[in-house]
C-alpha positions as CSV (number, residue, x, y, z in Angstrom):
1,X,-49.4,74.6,16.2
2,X,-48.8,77.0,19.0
3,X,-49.9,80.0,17.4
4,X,-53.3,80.3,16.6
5,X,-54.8,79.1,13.7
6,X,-58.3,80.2,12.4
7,X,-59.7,76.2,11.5
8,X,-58.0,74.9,14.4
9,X,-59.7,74.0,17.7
10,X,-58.9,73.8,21.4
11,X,-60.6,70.9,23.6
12,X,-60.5,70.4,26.8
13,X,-61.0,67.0,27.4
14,X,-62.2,65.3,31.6
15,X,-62.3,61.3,31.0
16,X,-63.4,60.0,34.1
17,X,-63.3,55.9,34.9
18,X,-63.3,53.7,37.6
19,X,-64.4,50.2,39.3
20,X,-67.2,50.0,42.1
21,X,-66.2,46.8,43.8
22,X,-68.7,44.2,45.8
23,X,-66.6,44.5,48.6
24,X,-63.1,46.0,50.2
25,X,-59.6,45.2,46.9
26,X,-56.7,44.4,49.1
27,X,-54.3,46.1,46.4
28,X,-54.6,46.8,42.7
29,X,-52.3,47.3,39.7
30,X,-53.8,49.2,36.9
31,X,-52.8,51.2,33.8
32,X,-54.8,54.1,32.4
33,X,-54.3,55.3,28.4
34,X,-56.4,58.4,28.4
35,X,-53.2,61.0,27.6
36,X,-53.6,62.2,24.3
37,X,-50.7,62.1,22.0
38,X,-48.8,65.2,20.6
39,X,-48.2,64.5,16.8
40,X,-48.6,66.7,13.2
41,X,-52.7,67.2,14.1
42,X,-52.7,67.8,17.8
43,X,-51.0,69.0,20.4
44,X,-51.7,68.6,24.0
45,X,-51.1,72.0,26.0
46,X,-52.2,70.3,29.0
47,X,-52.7,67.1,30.8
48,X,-53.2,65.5,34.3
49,X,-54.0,62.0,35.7
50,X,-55.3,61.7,38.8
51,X,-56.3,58.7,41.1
52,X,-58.6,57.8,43.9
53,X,-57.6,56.3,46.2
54,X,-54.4,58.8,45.8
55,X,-51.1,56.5,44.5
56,X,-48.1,57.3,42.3
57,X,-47.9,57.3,38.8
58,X,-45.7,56.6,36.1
59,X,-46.5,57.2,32.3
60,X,-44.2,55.6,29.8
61,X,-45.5,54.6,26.1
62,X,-46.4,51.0,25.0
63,X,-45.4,49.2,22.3
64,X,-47.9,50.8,19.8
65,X,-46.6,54.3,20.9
66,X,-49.7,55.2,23.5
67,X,-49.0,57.1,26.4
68,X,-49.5,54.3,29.6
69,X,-50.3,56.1,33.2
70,X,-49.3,53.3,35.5
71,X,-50.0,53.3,39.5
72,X,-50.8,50.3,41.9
73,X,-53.2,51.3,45.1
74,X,-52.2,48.7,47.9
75,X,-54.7,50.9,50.6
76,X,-58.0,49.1,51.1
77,X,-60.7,50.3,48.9
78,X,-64.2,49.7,47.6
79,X,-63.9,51.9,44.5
80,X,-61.3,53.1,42.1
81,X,-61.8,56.6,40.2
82,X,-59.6,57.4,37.6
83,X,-59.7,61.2,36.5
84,X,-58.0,62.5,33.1
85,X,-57.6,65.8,32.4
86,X,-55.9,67.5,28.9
87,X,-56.5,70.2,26.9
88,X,-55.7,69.9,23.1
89,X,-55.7,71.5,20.1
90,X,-56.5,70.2,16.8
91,X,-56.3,70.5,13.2
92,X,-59.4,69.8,10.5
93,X,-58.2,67.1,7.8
94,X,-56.1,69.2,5.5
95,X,-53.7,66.6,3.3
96,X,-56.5,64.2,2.3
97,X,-55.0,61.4,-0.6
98,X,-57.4,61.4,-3.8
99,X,-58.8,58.5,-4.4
100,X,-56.8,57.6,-7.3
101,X,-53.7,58.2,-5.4
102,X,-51.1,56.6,-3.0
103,X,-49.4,53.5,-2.8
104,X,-50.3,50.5,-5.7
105,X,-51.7,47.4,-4.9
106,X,-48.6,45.8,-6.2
107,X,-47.0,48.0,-3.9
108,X,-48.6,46.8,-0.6
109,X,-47.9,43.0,-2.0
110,X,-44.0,43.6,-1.8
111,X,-42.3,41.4,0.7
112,X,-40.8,44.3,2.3
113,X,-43.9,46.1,2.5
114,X,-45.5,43.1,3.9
115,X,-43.2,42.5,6.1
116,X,-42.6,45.8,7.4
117,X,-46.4,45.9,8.3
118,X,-46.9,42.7,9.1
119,X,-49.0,42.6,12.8
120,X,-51.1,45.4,11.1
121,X,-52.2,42.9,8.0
122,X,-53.1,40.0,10.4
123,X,-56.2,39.3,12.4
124,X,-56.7,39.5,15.4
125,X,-58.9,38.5,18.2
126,X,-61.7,40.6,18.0
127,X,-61.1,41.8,13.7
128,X,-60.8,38.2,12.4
129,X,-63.5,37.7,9.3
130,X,-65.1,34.5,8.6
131,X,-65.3,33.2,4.8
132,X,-68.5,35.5,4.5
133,X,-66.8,38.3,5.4
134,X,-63.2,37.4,3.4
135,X,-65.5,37.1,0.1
136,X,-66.9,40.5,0.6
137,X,-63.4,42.2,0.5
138,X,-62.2,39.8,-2.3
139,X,-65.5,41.8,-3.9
140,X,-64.7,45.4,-3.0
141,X,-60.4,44.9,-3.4
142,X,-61.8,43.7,-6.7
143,X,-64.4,46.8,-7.6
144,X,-61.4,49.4,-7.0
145,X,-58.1,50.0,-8.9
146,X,-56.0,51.8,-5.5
147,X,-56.1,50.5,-2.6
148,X,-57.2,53.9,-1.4
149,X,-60.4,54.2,-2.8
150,X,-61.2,50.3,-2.0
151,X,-60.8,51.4,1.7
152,X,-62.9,54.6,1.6
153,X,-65.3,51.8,-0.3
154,X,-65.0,49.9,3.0
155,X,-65.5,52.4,5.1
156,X,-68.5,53.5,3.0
157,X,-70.3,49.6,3.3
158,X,-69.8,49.3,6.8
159,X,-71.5,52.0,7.7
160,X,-74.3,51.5,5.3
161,X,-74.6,47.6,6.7
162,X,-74.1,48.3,10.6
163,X,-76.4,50.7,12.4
164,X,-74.6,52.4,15.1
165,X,-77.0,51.6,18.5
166,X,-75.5,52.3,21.7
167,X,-75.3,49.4,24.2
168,X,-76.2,47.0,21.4
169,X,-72.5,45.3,22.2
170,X,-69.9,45.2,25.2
171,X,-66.3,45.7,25.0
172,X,-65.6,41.9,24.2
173,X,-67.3,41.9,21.3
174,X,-66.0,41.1,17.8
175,X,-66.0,41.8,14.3
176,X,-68.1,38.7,13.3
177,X,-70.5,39.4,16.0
178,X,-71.3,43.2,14.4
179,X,-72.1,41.6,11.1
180,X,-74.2,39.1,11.9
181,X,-76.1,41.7,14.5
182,X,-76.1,44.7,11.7
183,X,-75.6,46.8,14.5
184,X,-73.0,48.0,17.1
185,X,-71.2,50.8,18.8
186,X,-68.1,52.5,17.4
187,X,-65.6,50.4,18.3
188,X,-67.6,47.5,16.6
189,X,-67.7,49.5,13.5
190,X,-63.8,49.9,13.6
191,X,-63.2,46.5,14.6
192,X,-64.7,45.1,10.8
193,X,-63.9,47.9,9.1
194,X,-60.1,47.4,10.0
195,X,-60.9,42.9,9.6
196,X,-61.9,43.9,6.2
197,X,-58.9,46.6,5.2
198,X,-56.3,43.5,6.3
199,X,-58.5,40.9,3.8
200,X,-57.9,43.3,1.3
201,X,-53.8,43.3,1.7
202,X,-54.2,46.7,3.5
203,X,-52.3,47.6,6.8
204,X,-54.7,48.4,9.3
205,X,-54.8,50.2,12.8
206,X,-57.6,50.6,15.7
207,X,-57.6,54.1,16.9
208,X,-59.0,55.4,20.4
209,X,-59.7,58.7,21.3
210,X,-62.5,61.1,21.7
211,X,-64.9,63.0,19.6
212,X,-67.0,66.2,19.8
213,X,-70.3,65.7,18.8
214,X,-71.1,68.8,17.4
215,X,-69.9,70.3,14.1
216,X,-71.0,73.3,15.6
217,X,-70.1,73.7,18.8
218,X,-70.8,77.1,20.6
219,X,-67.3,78.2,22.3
220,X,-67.6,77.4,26.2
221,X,-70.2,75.1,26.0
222,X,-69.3,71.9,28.1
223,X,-71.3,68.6,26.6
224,X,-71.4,64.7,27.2
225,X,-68.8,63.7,24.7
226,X,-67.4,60.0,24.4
227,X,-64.8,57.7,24.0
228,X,-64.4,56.7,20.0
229,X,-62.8,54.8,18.2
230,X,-61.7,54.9,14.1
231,X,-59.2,53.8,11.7
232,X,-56.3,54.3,9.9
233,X,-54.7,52.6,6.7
234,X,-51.4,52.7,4.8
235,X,-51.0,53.2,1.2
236,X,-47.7,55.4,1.4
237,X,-48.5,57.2,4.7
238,X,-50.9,56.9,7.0
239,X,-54.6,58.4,6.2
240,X,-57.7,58.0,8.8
241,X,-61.7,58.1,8.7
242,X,-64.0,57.7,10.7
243,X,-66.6,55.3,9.3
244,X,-69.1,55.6,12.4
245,X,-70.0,58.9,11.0
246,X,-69.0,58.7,7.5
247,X,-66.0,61.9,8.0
248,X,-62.4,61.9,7.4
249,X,-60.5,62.8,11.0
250,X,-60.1,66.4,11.8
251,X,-60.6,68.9,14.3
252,X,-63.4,66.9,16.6
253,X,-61.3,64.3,17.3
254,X,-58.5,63.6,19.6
255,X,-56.5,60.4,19.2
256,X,-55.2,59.1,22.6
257,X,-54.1,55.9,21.1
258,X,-53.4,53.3,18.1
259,X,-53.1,49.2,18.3
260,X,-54.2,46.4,16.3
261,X,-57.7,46.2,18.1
262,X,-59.4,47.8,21.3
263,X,-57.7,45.2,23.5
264,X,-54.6,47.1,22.5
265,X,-55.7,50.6,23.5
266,X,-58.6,50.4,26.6
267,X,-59.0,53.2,28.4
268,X,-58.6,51.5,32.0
269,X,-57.5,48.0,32.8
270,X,-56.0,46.2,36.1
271,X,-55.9,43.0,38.1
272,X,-56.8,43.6,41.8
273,X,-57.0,41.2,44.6
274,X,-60.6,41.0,46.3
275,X,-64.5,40.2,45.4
276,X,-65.5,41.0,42.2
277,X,-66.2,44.1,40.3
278,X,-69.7,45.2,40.5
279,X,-69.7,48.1,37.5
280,X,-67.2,50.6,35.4
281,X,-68.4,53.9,35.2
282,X,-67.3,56.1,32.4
283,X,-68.1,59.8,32.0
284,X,-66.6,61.8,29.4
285,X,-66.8,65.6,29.3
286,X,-65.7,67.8,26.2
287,X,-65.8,71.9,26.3
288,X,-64.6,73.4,23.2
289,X,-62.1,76.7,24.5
290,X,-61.7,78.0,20.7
C-alpha cells in the first residue's frame, strides 16, 4: 500500500472532541481512541494527537487491539479539547465471500470455535435482544443455508426496519431501545445488527471509525464527515458491512477501532475531579488528498 494504486484513496482525517465544564476540573485522566489502525485495507501515513490544555501522552493498544492516546491534565481548566490528526489511505472492498461461501453453520457450533470466539457470541450491555428480537434471528438463521448469507440477510432487515435519524438516540442507548423506536443513529444500527448476528451463533464485532459521505468526492474538497460505526462477522475470516448504508466496507471508511459494543471503542472518555460537564463537542473534518 505505499505505492499508489488507481481504486485506492488517501483521507485526511481532523476528529476534534472535548468537554465544556460548569466550572474550573482540578485534574483529569482521560483516554482518546481516534488513531486509526494500519492493517491489510489501510494504512495510516500520518497521525497526531494533540491536547488542550497541553499534557503528555502515551498511546498503547487495549485489549481489543485499538490504539489508546492516554494523558491526565492536573492544570486548572474549564474545557478540554482533544485534536486528532491522521492521514490514511484505503482500499475499496476487493476479497468479498459469496454468499454461499465461508465457514458452515456446523462449523461455528464447534466447541473450539465457540470457544475461541466466545466474548464475541455473547451479549452485551447495550447488544442484548429480548425474546422478540431472539425469535427474529431464530427466523432469518433459519431462512439461510451459510451463515454468511443469514448475516448479509441481517444486515439487509435492519436497515429496512430502523430509519437512520440523527439525534433520535444518545450514546447510552441500546439495541432493544432502536427496535422498539424504528429509528436510530449508526451506532444504534450496529448495536442490533451485531445482538442479532450473536443470536444466530455468529461471532460479532462493533467497529468505530469514520466515513466519507460522498461516493464521489471531488479531490481537495474538505467536508463535515463523522464518526461511524459498522460490523464485522466471522465465518472463516473476518468480512464487514456497513448496514447504515446498505455497502460492504471499502475505500470511505477508516476503521479506528473494534470491541464488542461502543462502550468498548468511544472516541473520548475520562473521570475528572470538579462540577459537572456542561456539553461534548464533536467536529469531524474529512478532505479526500487522492
Amino acid at each position: 500500500m505505499t505505492s499508489p494504486l488507481v481504486d485506492s484513496w488517501r483521507l485526511k482525517i481532523q476528529h476534534k472532541s472535548g468537554f465544556d465544564y460548569a466550572g474550573p476540573v482540578l485534574s483529569s485522566y482521560n483516554e482518546a481512541r481516534m488513531w486509526p489502525r494500519n492493517e491489510t485495507h489501510q494504512a495510516v501515513l500520518d497521525a497526531r494527537v494533540e491536547v488542550w490544555p497541553p499534557a503528555r501522552t502515551y498511546r498503547y493498544e487495549d485489549y481489543w487491539g485499538t490504539v489508546v492516546t492516554a494523558f491526565d491534565v492536573h492544570a486548572q481548566h474549564e474545557a478540554l479539547t482533544v485534536t486528532a490528526t491522521s492521514t490514511v489511505e484505503t482500499l475499496p472492498p476487493g476479497d468479498l465471500i459469496e454468499t454461499g461461501e465461508g465457514a458452515s453453520w456446523d462449523d461455528l457450533a464447534r466447541p473450539e470455535s465457540v470457544d475461541r470466539w466466545y466474548e464475541l457470541l455473547v451479549g452485551s450491555p447495550r447488544t442484548r435482544m429480548n425474546a422478540e428480537l431472539t425469535a427474529i434471528a431464530a427466523d432469518i438463521r433459519a431462512a439461510h443455508a451459510t451463515p454468511h448469507a443469514a448475516a448479509l440477510a441481517v444486515c439487509e432487515f435492519v436497515r429496512g426496519e430502523v430509519t437512520y435519524q440523527p439525534g433520535s438516540t444518545g450514546v447510552q442507548s441500546d439495541a432493544r431501545h432502536a427496535w422498539e423506536l424504528r429509528k436510530g443513529v449508526c451506532q444504534d444500527i450496529s448495536h442490533l445488527t451485531v445482538g442479532l448476528l450473536r443470536a444466530m451463533g455468529l461471532p460479532a464485532r462493533y467497529v468505530s471509525g469514520y466515513l466519507h459521505p460522498s461516493p464521489t468526492a471531488a479531490i481537495g474538497d474538505s467536508v463535515v464527515g463523522q464518526s461511524h460505526a459498522w460490523v464485522e462477522w466471522w465465518v472463516g475470516r473476518w468480512t464487514a458491512n456497513d448496514p447504515t448504508n446498505g455497502i460492504p466496507v471499502g475505500e470511505r471508511h477508516v476503521v479506528v477501532g473494534r470491541g464488542r459494543e461502543y462502550g468498548d471503542v468511544p472516541p473520548l472518555k475520562g473521570v475528572y475531579a470538579g462540577p459537572g460537564a456542561t456539553g461534548q463537542d464533536v467536529e469531524v473534518t474529512i478532505t479526500r488528498l487522492r
